[in-house]
C-alpha positions as a Markdown table, in Angstrom:
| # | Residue | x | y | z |
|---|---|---|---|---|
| 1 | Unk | 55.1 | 72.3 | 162.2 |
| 2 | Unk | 57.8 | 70.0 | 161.1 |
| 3 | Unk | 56.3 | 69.0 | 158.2 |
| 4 | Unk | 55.5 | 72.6 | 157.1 |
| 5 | Unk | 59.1 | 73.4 | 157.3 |
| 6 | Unk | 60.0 | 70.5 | 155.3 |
| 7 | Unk | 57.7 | 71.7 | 152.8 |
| 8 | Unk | 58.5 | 75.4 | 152.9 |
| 9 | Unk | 62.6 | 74.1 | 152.6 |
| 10 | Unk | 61.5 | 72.0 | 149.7 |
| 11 | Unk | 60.0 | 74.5 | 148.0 |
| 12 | Unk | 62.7 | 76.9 | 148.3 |
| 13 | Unk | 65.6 | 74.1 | 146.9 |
| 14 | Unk | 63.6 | 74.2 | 143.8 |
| 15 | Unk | 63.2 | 78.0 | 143.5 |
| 16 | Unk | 66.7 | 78.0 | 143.9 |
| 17 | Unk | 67.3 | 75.1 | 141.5 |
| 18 | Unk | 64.6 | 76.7 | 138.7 |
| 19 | Unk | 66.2 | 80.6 | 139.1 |
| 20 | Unk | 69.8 | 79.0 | 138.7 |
| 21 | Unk | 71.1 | 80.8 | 141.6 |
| 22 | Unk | 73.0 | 77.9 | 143.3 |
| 23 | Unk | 74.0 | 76.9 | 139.4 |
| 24 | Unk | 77.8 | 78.0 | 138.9 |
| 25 | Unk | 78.3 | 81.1 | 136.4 |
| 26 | Unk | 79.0 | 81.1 | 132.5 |
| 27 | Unk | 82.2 | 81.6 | 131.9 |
| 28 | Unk | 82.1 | 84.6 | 129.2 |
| 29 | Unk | 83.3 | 83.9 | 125.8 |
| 30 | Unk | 86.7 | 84.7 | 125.0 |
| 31 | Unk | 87.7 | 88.1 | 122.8 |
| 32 | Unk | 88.2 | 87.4 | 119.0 |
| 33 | Unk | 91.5 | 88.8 | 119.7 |
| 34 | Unk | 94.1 | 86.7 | 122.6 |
| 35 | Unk | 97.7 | 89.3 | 122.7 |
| 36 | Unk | 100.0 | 86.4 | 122.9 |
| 37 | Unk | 103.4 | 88.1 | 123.0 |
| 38 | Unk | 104.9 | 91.6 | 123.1 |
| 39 | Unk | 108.3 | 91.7 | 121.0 |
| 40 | Unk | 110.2 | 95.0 | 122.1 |
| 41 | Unk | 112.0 | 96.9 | 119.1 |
| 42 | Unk | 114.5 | 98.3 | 121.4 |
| 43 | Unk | 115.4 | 102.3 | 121.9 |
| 44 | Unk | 113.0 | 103.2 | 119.2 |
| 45 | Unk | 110.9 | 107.4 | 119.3 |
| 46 | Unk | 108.4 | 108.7 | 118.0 |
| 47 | Unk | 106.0 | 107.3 | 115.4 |
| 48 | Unk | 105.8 | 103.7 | 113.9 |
| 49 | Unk | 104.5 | 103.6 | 110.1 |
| 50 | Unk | 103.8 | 100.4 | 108.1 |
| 51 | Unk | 104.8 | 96.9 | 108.5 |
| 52 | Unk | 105.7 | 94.2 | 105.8 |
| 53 | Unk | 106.9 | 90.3 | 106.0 |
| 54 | Unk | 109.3 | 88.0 | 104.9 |
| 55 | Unk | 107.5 | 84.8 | 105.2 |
| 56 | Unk | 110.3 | 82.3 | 104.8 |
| 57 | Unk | 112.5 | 83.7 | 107.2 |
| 58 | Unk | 109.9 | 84.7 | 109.6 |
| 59 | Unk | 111.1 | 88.0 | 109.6 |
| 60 | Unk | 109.0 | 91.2 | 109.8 |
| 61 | Unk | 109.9 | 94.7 | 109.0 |
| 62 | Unk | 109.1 | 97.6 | 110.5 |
| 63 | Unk | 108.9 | 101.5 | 109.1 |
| 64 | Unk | 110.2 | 103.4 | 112.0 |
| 65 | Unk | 109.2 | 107.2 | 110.9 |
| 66 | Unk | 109.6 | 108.8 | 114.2 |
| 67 | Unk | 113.4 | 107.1 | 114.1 |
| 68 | Unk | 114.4 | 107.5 | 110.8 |
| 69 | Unk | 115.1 | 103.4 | 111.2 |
| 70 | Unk | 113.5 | 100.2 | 110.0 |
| 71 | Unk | 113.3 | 97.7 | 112.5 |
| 72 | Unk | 113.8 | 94.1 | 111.6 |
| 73 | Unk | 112.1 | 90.9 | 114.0 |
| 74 | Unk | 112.7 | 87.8 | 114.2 |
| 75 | Unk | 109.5 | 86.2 | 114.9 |
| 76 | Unk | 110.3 | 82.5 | 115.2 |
| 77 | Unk | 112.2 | 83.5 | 118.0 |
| 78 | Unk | 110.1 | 86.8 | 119.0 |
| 79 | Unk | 113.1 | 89.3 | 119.3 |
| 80 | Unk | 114.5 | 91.8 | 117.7 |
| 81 | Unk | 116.9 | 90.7 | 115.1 |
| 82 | Unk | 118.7 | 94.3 | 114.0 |
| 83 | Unk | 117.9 | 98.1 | 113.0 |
| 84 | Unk | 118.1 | 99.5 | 110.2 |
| 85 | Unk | 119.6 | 103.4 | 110.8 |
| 86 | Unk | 119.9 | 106.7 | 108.5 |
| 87 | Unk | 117.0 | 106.5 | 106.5 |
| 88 | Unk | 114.9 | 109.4 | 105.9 |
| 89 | Unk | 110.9 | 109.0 | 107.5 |
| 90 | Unk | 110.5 | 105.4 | 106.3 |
| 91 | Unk | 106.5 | 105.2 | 105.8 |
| 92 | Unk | 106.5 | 102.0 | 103.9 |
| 93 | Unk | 107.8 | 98.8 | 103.4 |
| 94 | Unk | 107.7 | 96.2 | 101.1 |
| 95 | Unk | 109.5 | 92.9 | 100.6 |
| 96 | Unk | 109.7 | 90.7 | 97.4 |
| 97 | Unk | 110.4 | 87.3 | 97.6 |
| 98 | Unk | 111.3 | 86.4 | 93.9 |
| 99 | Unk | 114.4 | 88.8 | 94.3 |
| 100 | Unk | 115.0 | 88.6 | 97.8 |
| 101 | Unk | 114.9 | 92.5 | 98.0 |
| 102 | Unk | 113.4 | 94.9 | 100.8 |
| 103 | Unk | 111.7 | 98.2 | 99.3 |
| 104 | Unk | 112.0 | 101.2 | 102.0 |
| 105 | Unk | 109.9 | 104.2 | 101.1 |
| 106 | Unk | 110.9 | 107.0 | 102.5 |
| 107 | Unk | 109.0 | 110.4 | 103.3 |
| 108 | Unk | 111.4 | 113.0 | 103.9 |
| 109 | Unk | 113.4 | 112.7 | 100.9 |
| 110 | Unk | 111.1 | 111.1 | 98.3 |
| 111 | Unk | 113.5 | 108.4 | 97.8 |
| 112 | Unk | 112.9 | 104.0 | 97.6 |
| 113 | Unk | 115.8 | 102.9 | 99.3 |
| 114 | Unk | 116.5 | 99.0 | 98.4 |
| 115 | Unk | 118.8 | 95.9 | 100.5 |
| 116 | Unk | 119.0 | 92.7 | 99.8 |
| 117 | Unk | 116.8 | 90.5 | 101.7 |
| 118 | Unk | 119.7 | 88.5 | 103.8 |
| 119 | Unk | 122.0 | 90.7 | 104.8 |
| 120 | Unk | 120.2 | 94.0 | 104.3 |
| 121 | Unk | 123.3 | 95.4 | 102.7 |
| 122 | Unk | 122.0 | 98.7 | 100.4 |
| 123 | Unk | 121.5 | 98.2 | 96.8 |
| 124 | Unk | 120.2 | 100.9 | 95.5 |
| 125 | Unk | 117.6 | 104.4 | 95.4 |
| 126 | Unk | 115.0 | 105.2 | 93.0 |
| 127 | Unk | 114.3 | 109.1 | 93.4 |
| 128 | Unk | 110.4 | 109.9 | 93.5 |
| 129 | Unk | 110.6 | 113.6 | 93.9 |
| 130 | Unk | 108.6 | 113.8 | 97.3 |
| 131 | Unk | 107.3 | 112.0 | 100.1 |
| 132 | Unk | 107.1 | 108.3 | 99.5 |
| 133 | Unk | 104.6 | 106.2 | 100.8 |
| 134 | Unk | 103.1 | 103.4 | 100.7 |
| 135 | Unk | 104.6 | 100.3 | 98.7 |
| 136 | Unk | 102.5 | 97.0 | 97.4 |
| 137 | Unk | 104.5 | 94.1 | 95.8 |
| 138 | Unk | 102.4 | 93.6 | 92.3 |
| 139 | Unk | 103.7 | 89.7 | 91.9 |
| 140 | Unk | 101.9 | 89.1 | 89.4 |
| 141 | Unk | 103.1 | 91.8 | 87.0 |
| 142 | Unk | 106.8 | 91.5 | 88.5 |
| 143 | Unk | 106.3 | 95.1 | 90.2 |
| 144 | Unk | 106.4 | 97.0 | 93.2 |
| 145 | Unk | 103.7 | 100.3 | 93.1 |
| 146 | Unk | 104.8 | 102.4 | 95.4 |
| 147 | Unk | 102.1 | 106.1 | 96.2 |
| 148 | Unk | 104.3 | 109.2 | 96.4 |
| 149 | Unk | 104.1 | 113.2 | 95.8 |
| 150 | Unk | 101.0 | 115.1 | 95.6 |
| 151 | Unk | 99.4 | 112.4 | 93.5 |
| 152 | Unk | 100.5 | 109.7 | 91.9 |
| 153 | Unk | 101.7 | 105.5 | 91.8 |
| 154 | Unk | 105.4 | 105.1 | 90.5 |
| 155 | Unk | 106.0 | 101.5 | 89.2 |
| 156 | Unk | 109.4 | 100.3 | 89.9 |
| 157 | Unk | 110.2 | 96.6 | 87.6 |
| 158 | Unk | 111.6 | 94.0 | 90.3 |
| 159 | Unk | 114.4 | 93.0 | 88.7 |
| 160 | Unk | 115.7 | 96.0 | 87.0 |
| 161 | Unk | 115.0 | 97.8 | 90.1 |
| 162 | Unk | 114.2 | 101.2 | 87.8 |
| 163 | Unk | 110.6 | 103.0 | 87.6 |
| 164 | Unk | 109.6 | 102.2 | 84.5 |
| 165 | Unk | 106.0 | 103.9 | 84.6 |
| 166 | Unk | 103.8 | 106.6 | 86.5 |
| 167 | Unk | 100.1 | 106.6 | 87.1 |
| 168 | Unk | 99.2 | 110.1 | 88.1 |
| 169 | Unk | 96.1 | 111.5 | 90.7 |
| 170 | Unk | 94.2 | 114.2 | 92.0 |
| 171 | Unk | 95.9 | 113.6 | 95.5 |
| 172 | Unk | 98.1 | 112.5 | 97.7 |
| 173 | Unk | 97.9 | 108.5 | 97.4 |
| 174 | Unk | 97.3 | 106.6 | 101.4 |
| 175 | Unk | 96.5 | 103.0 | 101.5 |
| 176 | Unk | 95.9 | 101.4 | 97.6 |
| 177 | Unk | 95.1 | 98.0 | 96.9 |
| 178 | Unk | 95.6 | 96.1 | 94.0 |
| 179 | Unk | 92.9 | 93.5 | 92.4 |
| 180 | Unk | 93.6 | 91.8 | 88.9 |
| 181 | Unk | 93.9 | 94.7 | 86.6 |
| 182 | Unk | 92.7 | 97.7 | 88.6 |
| 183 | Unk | 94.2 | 99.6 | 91.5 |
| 184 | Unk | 92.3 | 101.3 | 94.0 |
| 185 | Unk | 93.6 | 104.3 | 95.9 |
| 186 | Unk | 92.2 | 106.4 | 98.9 |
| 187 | Unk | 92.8 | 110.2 | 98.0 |
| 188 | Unk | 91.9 | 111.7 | 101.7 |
| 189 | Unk | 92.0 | 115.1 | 100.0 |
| 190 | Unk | 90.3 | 114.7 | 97.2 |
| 191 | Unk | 87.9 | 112.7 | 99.4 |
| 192 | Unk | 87.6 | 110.3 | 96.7 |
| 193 | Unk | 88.7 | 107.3 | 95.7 |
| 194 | Unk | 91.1 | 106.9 | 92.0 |
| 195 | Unk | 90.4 | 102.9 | 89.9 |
| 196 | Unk | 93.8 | 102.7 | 88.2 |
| 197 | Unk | 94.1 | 100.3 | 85.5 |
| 198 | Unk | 97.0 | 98.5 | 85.9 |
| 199 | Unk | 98.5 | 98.2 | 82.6 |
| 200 | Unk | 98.0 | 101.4 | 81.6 |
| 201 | Unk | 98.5 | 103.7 | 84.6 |
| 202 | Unk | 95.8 | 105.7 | 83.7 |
| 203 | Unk | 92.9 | 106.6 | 86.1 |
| 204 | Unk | 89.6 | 105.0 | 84.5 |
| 205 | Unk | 87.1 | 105.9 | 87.7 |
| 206 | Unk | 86.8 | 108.3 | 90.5 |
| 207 | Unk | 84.1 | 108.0 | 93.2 |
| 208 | Unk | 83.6 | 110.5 | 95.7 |
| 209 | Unk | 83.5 | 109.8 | 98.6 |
| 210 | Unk | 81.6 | 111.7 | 101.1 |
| 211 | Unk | 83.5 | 111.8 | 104.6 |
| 212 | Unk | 86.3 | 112.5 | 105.1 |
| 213 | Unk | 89.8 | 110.8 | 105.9 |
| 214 | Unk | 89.6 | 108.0 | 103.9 |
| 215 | Unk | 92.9 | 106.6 | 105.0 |
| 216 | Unk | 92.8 | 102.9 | 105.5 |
| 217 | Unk | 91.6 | 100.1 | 103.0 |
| 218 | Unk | 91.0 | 96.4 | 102.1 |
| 219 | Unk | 89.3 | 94.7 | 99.8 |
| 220 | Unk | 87.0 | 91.4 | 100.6 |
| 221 | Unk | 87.6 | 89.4 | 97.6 |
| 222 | Unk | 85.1 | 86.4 | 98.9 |
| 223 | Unk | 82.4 | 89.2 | 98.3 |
| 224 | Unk | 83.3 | 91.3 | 96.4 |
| 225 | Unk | 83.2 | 94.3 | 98.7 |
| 226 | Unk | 86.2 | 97.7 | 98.7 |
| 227 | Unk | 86.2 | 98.2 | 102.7 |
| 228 | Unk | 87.2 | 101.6 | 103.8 |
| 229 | Unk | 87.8 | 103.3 | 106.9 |
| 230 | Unk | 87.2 | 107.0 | 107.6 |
| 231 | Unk | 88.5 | 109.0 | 110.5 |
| 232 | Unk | 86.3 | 111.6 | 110.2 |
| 233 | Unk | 83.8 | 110.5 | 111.4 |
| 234 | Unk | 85.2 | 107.2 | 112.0 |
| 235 | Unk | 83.7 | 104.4 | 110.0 |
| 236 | Unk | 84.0 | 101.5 | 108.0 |
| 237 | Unk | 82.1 | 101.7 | 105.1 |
| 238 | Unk | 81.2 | 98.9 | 102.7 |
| 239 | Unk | 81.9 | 99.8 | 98.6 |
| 240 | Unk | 80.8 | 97.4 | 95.6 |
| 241 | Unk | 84.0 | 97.3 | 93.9 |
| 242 | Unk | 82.4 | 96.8 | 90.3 |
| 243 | Unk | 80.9 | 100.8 | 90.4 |
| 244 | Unk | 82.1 | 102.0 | 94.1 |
| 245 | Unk | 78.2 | 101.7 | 95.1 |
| 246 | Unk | 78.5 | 102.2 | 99.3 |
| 247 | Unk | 76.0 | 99.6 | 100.5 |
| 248 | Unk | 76.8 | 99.5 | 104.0 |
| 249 | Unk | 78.4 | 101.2 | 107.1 |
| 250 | Unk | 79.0 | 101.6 | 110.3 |
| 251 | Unk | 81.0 | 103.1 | 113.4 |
| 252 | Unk | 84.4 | 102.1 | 114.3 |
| 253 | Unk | 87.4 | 103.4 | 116.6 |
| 254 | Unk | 89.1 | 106.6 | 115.8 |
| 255 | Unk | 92.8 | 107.4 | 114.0 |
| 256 | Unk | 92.1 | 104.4 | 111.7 |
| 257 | Unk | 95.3 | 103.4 | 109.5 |
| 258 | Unk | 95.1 | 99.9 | 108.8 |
| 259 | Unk | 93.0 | 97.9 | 108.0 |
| 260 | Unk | 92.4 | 94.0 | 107.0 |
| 261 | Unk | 90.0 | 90.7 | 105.9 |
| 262 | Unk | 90.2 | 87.8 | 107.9 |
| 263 | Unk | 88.6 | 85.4 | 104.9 |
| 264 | Unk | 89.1 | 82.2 | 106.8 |
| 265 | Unk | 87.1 | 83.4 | 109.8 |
| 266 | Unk | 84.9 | 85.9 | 107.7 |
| 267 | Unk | 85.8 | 89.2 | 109.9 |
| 268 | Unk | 87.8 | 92.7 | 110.0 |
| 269 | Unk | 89.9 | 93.6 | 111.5 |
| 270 | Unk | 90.4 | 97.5 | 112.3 |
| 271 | Unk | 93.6 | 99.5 | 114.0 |
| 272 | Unk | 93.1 | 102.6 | 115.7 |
| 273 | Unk | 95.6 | 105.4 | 117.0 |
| 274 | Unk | 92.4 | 105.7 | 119.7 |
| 275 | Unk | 94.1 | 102.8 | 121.3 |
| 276 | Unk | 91.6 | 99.7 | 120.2 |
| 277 | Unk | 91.2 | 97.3 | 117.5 |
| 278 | Unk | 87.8 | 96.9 | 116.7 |
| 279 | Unk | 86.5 | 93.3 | 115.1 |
| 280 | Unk | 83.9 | 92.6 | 112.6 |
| 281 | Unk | 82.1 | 90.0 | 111.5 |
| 282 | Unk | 80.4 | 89.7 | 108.0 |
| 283 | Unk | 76.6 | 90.0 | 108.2 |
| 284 | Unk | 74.9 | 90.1 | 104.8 |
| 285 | Unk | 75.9 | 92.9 | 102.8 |
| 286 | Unk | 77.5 | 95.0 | 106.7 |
| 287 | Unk | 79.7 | 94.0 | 109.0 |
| 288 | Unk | 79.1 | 93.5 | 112.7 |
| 289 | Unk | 81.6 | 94.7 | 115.4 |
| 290 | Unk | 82.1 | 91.8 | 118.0 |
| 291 | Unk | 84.8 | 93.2 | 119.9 |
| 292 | Unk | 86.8 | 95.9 | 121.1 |
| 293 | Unk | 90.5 | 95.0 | 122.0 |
| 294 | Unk | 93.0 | 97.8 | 123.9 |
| 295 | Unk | 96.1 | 98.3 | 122.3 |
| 296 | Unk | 97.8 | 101.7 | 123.0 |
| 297 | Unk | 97.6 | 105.5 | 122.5 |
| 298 | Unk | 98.6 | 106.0 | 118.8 |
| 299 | Unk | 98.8 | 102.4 | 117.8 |
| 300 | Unk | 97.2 | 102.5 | 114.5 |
| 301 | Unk | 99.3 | 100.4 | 112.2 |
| 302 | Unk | 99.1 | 96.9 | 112.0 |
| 303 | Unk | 99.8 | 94.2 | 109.5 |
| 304 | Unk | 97.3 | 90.9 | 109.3 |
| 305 | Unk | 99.4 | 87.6 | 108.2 |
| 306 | Unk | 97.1 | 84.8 | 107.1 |
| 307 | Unk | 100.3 | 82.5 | 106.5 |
| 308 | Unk | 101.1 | 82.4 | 110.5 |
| 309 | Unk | 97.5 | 83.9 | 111.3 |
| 310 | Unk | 98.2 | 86.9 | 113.2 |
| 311 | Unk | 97.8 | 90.0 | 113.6 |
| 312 | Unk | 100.9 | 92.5 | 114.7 |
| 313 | Unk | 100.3 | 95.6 | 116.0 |
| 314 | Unk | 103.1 | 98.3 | 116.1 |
| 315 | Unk | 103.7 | 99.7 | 119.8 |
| 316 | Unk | 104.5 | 103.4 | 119.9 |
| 317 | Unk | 106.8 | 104.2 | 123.2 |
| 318 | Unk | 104.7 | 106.1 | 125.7 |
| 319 | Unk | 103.0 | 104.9 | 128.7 |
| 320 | Unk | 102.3 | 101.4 | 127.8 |
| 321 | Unk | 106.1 | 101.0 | 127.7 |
| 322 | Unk | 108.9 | 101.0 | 125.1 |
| 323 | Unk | 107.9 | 100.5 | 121.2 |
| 324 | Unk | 106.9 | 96.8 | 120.9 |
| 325 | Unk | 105.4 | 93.8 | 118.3 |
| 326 | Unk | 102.5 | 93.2 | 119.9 |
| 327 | Unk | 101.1 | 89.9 | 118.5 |
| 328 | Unk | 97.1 | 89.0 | 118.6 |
| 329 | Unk | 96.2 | 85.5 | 117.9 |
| 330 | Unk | 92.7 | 84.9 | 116.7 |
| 331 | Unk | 90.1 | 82.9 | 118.1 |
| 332 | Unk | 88.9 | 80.5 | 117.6 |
């Protein structure tokens, strides 16, 4: 009888030992996305808009719609440096480096309101005529393109600070990116999307699109692929940028606004008002999603910064708490 026991305990050792039962768990894989710090923007309402940087200074500004402010953080040091006050809806944001000048777009009024970059003393206005949107600093060509009106890309000249040309569209401009000598612009309600040529201004494409609110955009320049983001239904879509071709998509979270191309690691990454950020991965011509980070309720703009490798996400105040920074870190 004793030896059948030590038999029958044998035996069971080794199913244990073969099932992996008495083997200690996997630990899981960590998100692609780690938040590593939460930088409060102090008594800030209502809606947070775009986001811009000023690499050398490690200083990040923030459109503050909701409080007719522009928040500006310090994030060497991960607090709140000072606030900007009396502007007017600031949707955009852009900073030039060559000049050392901040470029506040501003919704209400139509107006491009302009500080130096040190002391943020007030410069100067360009009137646009009508809300004022988004801004992109063209290096390159010495220009910052900002989207305005009920259609159309005013280009201000950097140094003489004056809109020196206009490229007009069939819409309302949102997010527009700019690739050598062509400009592509979302036009949610002309669900298309405008090629601008950039010396010219004039439009020199149009491809429909055919969902609708095609708000947020990127382009991956390792492949040569327009990414776009719809909110209705939500998806990220994947564009040829030489003829517009859609050759891919998939779903994605919902209230996209921002959107951006991780090249080092090869992914996306997506902000949603829904409250998530959703991760890609680049698989063939598509994209994979390999995770699903929580933000908040309403925090859909965000701003990827290859230079420090982060992403910031901007913190509405709700039930998450005040508005905040929130700052992802990327893993590996």
């Amino acid at each position: 009888m004793s030896n059948l026991l030590q038999i029958s305990s044998a035996v069971l050792i080794s199913i244990v030992t073969l099932t992996g039962a008495a083997m200690p768990a996997r630990s899981e894989d960590p998100p692609p996305l780690q938040l590593e710090a939460k930088i409060l923007l102090g008594d800030v309402r209502g809606r947070i808009d775009h986001m811009a940087i000023d690499l050398k200074r490690q200083r990040l500004f923030v459109a503050e719609l909701g409080n007719d402010s522009v928040g500006i953080v310090d994030l060497a040091n991960r607090s709140l440096l000072r606030t900007l006050s009396g502007l007017n809806e600031p949707q955009g944001v852009g900073y030039d480096p060559s000049t050392d000048t901040l470029f506040v777009a501003n919704a209400r009024d139509g107006s491009v309101k302009i500080f130096d970059g040190n002391e943020y003393k007030p410069t100067g206005k360009i009137e646009l005529g009508g809300d004022a949107d988004n801004i992109r600093i063209d290096a390159a060509a010495g220009r910052a393109v900002v989207g305005y009106g009920n259609g159309a890309l005013g280009f201000v000249d950097l140094t003489t600070r004056n809109k020196i040309q206009d490229a007009p569209l069939k819409g309302h401009p949102e997010s527009f990116q700019i690739e050598q000598d062509r400009i592509f612009v979302n036009l949610p309600d002309a669900h298309s999307v405008a090629v601008v040529d950039t010396k010219s201004g004039k439009q020199i494409a149009n491809w429909p699109m055919a969902k609708g609110g095609n708000f947020a955009m990127a382009v991956d320049r390792n492949r040569s692929r327009l990414l776009i983001a719809f909110r209705g239904p939500p998806e990220l879509a994947v564009h040829d940028t030489m003829d517009g071709k859609l050759l891919a998509a998939t779903e994605t979270c919902g209230d996209v606004d921002d959107l951006f191309v991780d090249s080092m690691r090869d992914r996306v990454y997506v902000s949603c008002g829904a409250g998530y950020l959703d991760v890609f991965e680049s698989s063939g011509v598509a994209y994979k999603r390999i995770g699903r980070v929580s933000t908040a309720a309403g925090a859909r703009t965000s701003l990827f910064v290859p230079e420090i490798d982060r992403l910031l996400v901007a913190i509405r105040a709700g039930p998450t708490g005040p508005a905040a920074i929130w700052v992802f870190k990327p893993t590996p």
